[in-house]
N, C-alpha and C positions, 0 to 999 in steps of 0.2 A: 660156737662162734669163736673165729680169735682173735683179737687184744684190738682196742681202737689202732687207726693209721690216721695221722694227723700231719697236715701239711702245714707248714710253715714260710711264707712268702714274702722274699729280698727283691730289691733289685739295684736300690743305689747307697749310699754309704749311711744317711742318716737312718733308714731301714734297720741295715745290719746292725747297725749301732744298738737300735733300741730293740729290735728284736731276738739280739743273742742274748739278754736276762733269760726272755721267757723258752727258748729253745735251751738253755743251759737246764731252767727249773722243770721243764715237760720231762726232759731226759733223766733227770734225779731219779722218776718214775717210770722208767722203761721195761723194767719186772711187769707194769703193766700198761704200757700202751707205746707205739713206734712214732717216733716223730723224724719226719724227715722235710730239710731246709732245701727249698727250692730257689732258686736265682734266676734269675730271668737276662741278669747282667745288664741290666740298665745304665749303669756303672759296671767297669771289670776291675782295674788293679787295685783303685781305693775301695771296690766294695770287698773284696779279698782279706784285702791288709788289716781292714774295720773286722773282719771276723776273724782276721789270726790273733789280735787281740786277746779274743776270748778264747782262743783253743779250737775253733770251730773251722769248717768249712761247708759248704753247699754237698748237701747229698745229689742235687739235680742242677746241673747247671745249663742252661736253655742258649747262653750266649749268643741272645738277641743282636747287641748291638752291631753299627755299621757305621762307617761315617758318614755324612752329610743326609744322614736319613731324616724324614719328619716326623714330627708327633701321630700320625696317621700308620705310617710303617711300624715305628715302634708298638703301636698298638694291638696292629695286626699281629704282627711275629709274637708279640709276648702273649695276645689270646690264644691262637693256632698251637704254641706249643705248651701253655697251659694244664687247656683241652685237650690235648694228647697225655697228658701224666694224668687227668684224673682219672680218662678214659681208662688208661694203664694199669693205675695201682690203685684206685675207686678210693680215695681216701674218704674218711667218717667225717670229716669237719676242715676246713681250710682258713685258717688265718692269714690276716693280711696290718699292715701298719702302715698307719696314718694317710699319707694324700698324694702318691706318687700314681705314675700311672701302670705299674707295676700292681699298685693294691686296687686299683679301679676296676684291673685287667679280670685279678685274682678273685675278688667281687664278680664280675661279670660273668667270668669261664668255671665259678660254683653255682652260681645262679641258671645258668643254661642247662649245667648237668644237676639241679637240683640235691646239690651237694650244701649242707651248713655252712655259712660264711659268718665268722668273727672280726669283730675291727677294732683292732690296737688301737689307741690312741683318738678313739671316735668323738664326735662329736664338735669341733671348731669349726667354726665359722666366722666369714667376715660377712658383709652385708650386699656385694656382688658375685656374682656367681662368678666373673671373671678375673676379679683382684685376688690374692693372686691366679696369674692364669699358667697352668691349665690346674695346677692344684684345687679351686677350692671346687672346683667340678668335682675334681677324682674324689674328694674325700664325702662329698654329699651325695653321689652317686652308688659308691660303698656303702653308705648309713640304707640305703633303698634297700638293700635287697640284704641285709647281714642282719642274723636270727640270735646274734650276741654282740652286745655292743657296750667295749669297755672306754665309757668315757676317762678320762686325768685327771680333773676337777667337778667339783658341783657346778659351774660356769657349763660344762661343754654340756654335764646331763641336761640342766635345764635347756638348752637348746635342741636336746633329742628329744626329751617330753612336748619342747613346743613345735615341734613337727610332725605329733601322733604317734613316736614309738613306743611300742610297749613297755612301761614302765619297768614288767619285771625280769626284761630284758637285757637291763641297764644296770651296770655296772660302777658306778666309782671306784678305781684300781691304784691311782696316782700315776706317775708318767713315768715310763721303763726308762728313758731316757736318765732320768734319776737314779734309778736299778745300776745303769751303765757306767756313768760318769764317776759315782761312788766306788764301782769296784774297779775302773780305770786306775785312779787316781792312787790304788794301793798296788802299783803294780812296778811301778818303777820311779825310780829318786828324779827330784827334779835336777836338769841337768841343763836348763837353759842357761845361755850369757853365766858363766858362774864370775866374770871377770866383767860384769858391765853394774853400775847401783844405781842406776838410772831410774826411769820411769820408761815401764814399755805399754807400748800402744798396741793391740793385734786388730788385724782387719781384716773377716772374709766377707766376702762379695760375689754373690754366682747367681742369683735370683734372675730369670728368664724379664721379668717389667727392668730390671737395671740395667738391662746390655746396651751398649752405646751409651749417649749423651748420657743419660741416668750415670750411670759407672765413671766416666771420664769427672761428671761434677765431683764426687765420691772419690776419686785418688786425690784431685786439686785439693779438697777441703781436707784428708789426712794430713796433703804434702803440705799443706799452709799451717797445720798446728805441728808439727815436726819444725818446723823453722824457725815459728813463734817458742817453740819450747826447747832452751839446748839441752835440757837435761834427759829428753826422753828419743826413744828409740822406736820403729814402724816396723812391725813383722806383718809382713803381708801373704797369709795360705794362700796360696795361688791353687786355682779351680783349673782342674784340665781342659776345661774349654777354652778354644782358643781364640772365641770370641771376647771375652771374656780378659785371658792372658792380652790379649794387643795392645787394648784399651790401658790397663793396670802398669805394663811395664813400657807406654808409650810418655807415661806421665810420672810414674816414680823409681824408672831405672838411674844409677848413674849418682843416686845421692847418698852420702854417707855413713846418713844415720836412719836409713831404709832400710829394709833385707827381704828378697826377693823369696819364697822359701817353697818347694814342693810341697803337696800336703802332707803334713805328718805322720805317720801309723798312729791309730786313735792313741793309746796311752801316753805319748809324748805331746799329743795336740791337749789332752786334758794338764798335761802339766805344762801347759803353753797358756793356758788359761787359766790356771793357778797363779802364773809368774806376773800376768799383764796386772797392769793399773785400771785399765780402762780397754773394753773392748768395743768397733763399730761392725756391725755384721747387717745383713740380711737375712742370717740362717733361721730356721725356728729352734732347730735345735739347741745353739747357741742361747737362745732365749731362755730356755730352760736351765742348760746346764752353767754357765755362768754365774746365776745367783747363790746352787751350790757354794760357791768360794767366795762370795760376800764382793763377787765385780759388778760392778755397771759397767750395762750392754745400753750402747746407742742404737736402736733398731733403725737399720739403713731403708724403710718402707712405706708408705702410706695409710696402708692399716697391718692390723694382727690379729690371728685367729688364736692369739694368747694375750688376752689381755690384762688375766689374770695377772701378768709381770705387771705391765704398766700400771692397775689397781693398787697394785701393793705395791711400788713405789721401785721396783728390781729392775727396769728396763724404761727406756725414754724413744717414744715415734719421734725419728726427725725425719723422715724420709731421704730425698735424694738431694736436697739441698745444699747446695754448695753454704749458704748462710748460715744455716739451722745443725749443720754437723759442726760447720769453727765456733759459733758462738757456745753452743751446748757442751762439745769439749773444752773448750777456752771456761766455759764456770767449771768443770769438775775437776779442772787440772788447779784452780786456785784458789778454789772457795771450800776451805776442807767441809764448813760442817751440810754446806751440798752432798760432798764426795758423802761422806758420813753417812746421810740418809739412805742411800743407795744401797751402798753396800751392807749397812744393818737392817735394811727391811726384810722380812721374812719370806724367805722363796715358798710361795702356794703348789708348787708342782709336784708333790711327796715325801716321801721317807724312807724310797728304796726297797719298797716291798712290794711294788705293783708289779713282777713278776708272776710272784707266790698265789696272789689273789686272782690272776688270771689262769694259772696253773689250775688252780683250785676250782675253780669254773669251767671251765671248759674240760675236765677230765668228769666234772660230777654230770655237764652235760652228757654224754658219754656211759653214762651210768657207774664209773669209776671213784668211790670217794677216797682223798684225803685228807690231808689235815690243811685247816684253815691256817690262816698268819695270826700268831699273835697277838691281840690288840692291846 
């Protein structure tokens, strides 16, 4: 027989993200098993740029996307070509990450050819199958049918145990995203504003429930604490959708202590998020990686399939409120020993080594052993 073939499956930026750890740590071991990064391109130039990052690019690139296509299309084109690469190269096992519809896909098109399905980042949930939509589908419909399941936290296990998964299926690995942001962050000098002492605010915003009204409250409520505060400064990632773009540069083009800004290539977005005082985001990812650097993240949502921040005290639900984003900013920008609490609570999401331990499992699934992580 020869060497396992392990698929590893991208499709939009926060993917890449957390999945170049464990495609970095598979490859360590290439003497004995192939791993190769499949893209679906759910995302194209920013999921790129997230994996030039690491050194990386897609072994298989599917270059689903289209414009004005629906969630249905997307669906299709990224099962159909799949299904043809597993067809192709019969891979031993297919991993996927977190709740895109890219891993839903990837889930899916292993489960028809009866192929091993692993799930990064498994296990979150909110309490509707719709909030958010289509994510929290993708991600509970991946747990159905995936035969390794590496939850982040004891939060997410306990939620695979309470849904009848096999226990010893179940993984506590910590959240690659952790893996990532860590070794972003030693890659390049911070090089933001070197000539501003301000206080910078960053804001991303892209979540499919925020588009429209949602978003518009959401730029008003930045641009009203930007005004209130002369000392601080609005970076605004802008998300390539343009739905998205209308809304954000309809309400805060044109002011001076704004800045309109492309998304960054990940290592400069992590030292974007070093620089900030205070971040408002929608992202999950953000969620996580934020606390790394001791920021409070206003979570722009209604619920969170991490709640684990919120618990420990690293991230604050204001949703879409125009009220509940100026007031909650307006305490952390004045109230130090608030600010304080936030940013010294202990981020629950790892230690940078849930790469390793997923490395470590999935090659022993495999018959393959290595060496465990250090404890």
């Amino acid at each position: 027989m020869g060497r396992p073939l392990i698929f590893c499956s991208v499709g939009t930026r926060p993917e890449a993200i957390k999945m170049a750890p464990v495609v970095l740590e598979l490859r360590r071991y290439e003497d004995v098993a192939d791993t190769v990064l499949v893209s679906t391109g759910q995302h194209k130039e920013i999921l790129l740029q997230a994996l030039d990052t690491f050194g990386i690019q897609p072994d298989e690139d599917l270059a689903i996307m289209q414009h004005g296509q629906s969630l249905a299309q997307v669906t299709s084109r990224a099962l159909d070509g799949i299904d043809g690469l597993i067809q192709a190269r019969e891979p031993d096992i297919i991993l996927g990450q977190g709740d895109t519809t890219t891993a839903f896909v990837s889930a899916l098109a292993a489960f028809y050819r009866r192929v091993p399905f692993a799930h990064v980042e498994a296990g979150l949930r909110t309490e509707t199958i719709d909030n958010p939509f289509p994510e929290e589908f993708n991600r509970r419909a991946a747990g159905l049918v995936a035969s390794l399941h590496f939850p982040p936290t004891e939060w997410a296990r306990d939620n695979l145990v309470r849904e009848g998964k096999d226990p010893a299926k179940i993984f506590v690995t910590g959240n690659t995203g952790i893996d990532a942001v860590l070794q972003a962050a030693n890659l390049t000098d911070q090089r933001w504003l070197p000539d501003f002492k301000g206080r910078l605010i960053l804001l991303t915003t892209h979540r499919r429930e925020n588009w429209g009204e949602p978003q518009r409250r959401i730029a008003e409520a930045a641009l009203a604490i930007v005004n209130e505060f002369e000392d601080t400064l609005l970076v605004v990632a802008m998300h390539p959708n343009p739905q998205v773009r209308e809304v954000l540069c309809s309400v805060l083009s044109d002011h001076p202590r704004v800045q309109l800004i492309e998304p960054p290539e990940y290592a400069s977005f992590v030292k974007l998020m070093q620089r900030s005082t205070l971040i408002l985001s929608d992202s999950g990812g953000v969620q996580e990686e934020a606390p790394a650097f001791g920021i409070p993240v206003l979570v722009l949502r209604e619920t969170t399939e991490r709640p684990e921040g919120v618990d420990a005290g690293t991230a604050m639900l204001v949703g879409a409120s125009k009220e509940a984003i100026i007031r909650e900013g307006r305490r952390l920008l004045t109230d130090r020993e608030a600010y304080r609490r936030m940013a010294q609570a202990v981020s629950p999401y790892g230690d940078g080594h849930a790469a390793e331990r997923i490395r470590h499992i999935v090659l022993r699934s495999l018959g393959v052993e290595t060496p465990e992580v250090a404890s």
